[in-house]
N, C-alpha and C positions, 0 to 999 in steps of 0.2 A: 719835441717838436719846436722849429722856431718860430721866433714871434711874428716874423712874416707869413708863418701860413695858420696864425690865428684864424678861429673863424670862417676856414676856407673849408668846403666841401669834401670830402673825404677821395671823392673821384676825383675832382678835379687836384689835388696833392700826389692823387698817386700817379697820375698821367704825367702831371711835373716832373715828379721828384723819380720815378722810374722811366721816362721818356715813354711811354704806352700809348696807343692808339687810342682816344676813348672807348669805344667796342672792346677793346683788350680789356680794359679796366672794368669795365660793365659787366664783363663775364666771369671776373675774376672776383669780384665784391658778391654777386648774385652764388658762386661757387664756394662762397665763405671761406675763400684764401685770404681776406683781407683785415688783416688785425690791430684794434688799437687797445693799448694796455693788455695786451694777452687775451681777447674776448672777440669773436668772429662780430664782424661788424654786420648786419642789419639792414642797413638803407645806405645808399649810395649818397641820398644826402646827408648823412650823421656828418656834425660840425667838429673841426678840432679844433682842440684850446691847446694854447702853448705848454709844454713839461708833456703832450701825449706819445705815447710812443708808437710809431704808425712800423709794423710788419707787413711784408707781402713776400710770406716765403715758396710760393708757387705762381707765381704770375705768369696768366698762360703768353704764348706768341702769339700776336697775330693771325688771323686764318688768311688764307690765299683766297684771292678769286674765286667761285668756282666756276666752272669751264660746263659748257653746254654736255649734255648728257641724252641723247634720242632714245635710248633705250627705257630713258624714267615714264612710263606714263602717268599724264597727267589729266583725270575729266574735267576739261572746258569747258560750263556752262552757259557763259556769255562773253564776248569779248566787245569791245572796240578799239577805237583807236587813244585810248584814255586806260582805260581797263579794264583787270582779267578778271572774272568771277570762276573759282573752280570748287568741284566737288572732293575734298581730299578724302582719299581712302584711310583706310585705319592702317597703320604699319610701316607709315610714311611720314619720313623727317622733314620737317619743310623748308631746315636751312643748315650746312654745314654748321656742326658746333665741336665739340669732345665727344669722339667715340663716335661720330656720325661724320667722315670730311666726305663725300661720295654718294653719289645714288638720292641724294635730294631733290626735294619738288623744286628748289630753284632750280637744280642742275635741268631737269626736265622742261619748266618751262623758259630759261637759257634758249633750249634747241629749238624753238617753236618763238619765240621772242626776242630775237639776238639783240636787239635794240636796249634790253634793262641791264645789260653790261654798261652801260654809259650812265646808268642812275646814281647807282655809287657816288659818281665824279661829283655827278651835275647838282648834288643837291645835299652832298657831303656825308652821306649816310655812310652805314657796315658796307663794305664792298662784299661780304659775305651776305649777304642781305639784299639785292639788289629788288626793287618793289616792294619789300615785306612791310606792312604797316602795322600787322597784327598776326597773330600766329595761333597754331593749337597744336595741342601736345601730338607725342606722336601716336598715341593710342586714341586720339579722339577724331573722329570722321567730320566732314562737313563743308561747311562754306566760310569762306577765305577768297578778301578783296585787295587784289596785287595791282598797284600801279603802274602804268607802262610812261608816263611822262612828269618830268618835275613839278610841273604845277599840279597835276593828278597827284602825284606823293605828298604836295606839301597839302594841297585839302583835305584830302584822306586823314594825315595825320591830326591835322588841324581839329577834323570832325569826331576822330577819336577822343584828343585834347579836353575839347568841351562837350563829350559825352551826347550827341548825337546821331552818332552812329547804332543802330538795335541790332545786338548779336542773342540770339535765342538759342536754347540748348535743348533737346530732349533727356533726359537721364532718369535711368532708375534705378532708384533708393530702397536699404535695407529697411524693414520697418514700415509702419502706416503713418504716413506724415497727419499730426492731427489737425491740425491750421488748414482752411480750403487756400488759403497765401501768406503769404509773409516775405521780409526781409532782413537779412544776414548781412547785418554792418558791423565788420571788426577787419581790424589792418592785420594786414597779412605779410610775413619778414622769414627769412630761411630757418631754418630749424637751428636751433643753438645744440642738440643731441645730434642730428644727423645733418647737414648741409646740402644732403643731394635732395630732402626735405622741404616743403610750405609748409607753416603753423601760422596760426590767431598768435599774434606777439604783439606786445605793445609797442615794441620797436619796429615795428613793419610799418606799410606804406597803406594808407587808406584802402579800404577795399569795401563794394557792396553789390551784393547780389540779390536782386527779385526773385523769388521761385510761387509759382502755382501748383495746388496739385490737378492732374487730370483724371489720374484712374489710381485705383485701392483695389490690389489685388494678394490672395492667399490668406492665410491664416498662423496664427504662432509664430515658428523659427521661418518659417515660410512667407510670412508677411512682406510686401515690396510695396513700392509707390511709385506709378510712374511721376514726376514734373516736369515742369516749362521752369530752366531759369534764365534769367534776364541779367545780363553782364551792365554796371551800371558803373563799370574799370576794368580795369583787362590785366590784373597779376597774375603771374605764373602760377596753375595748379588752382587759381581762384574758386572755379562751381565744384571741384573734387575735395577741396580744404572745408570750405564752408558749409557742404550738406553734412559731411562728417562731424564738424564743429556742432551743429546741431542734432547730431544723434543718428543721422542718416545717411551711412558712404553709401558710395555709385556701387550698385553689383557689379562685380569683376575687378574691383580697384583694389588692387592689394598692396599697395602703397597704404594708403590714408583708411584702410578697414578697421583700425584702431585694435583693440580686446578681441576683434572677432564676429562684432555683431552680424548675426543671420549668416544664412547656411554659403560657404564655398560657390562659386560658380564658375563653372566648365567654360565661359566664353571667352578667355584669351586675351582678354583689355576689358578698361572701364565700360558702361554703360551709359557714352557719353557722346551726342549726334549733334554739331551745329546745325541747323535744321533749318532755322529763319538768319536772313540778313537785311538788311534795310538803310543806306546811304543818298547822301545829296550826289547827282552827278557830278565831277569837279568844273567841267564844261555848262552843259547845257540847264544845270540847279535842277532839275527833275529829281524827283526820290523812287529811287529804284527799288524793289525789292523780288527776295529772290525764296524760294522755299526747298530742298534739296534732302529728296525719299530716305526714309531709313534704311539703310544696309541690310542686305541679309539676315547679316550674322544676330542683329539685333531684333529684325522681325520675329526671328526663330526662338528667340529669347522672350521677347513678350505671347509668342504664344506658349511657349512650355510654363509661363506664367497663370494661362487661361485668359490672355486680354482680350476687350470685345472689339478694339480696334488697334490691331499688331503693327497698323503704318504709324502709330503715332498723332495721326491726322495730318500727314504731311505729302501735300502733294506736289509734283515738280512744278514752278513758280518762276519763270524766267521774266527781268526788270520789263516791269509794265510802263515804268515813270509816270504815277501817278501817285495821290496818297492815299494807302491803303491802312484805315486807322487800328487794320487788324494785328500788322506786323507788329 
């Protein structure tokens, strides 16, 4: 490495020094294509020093546009003329990535929003990305706040930034959580064994999650817990890495189940419902919040548990803009 990119940023080197989009780079460091001295790099901020020798022997292209799609549905639970509030279903990618260029909730809300094709431009973000501030995986249902104008995107982000934004989860854990609460702070960085991987690394990027418990149910290999956790940063695979780290994966998460703790479950994806949201409006400074039902799939799931309350305690919740000290 030379002595001019001392010190410099490991993205920003490789956007240089390979001509890459940012977003390109981003995806490619997060994918742990990116190597310095022969070791997947970590954090998109890890610093170089001169003599390192920087690899990027897969650096993906660019994604395209994506192109409106009326076929995707998408539930809408609140719109204006600022932003979208949606209910995403389980099963549903929310942004063209590897292995997913098609059939996404952006593409869907594209058809229905023609107008966040011009956000990209206007405010220099992923063109693949058009309104995305925040995301959930694809097996996790819930609510997700899409900006439909540049100053809406940049407060949204802003309000993410310094962590005032409350994203709430429902999820339930192998095990009987024995804490009535607690908090899960350790930085979380790609798997140095697996890359397609989150793990607790000390190379990772700050990360901390709130969790309550609500309900203790079953007994032995059968034992579950439902909780409430509380996103206090927003890393990829964060409340699925972190209950694990703690002793207690999401049922149905067969990524991060570790050893195997507690019995298989038939549900088809994690055990994992954005449930609460709660933001300043970028306009009118109101704090909206929104609350968005358990799925099916998961009611069905806390009842073959025996829970006394199978919703979760979640009732639909559309922005009231006031402050509700409950969210």
């Amino acid at each position: 490495m030379p002595d001019s990119l001392d010190g410099m940023r490991v993205d920003r080197a490789v956007a240089l020094l390979a001509d890459l989009a940012r977003s390109a780079v981003d995806r490619a460091v997060d994918a742990g294509s990116v190597l310095v001295n022969g070791e997947r790099v970590g954090a998109r901020s890890h610093r170089l020093r001169t003599g390192d020798r920087l690899t990027i022997p897969d650096a993906p292209e660019p994604l395209r546009a994506p192109a409106a799609d009326p076929s995707v549905v998408v539930p809408v639970l609140y719109v204006d003329t600022d932003v979208v509030v949606v209910d995403k279903p389980a099963g549903l990618v929310v942004h063209p990535g590897a292995g997913h260029v098609s059939g996404t909730l952006v593409e869907g809300l594209l058809a229905r929003f023609p107008e966040l094709a011009h956000l990209a431009f206007d405010t220099g973000s992923d063109p693949s990305r058009p309104g995305i501030v925040h995301r959930l995986d694809r097996g996790t249902s819930g609510l997700l706040v899409v900006a439909r104008t540049p100053r809406a995107y940049r407060s949204l982000v802003s309000q993410l930034a310094e962590r005032t934004v409350s994203r709430r989860y429902l999820s339930l854990v192998h095990g009987h959580v024995r804490a009535p609460a607690g908090v899960v702070d350790a930085p979380i960085g790609r798997s140095a064994r697996t890359p397609t991987r989150m793990a607790v690394s000390d190379r990772g990027r700050p990360a901390r999650t709130r969790y309550r418990v609500l309900e203790r149910l079953g007994t032995g290999g059968a034992a579950v817990t439902l909780v409430e956790a509380q996103l206090e940063t927003g890393r990829t695979h964060q409340v699925r890495v972190h209950l694990a780290a703690i002793g207690h994966p999401v049922v149905g998460d067969v990524t991060y189940r570790g050893s195997g703790r507690g019995a298989p479950s038939d549900l088809g994806r994690p055990f994992l419902h954005a449930g609460r949201l709660a933001f300043t409006h970028p306009t009118s400074g109101r704090l909206l919040h929104f609350e968005a039902p358990l799925p099916g799939d998961l009611v069905g799931e806390l009842r073959r548990h025996g829970s006394g309350d199978p919703t979760g305690g979640l009732v639909p919740v559309v922005g009231t803009g006031h402050d509700d000290p409950s969210v």
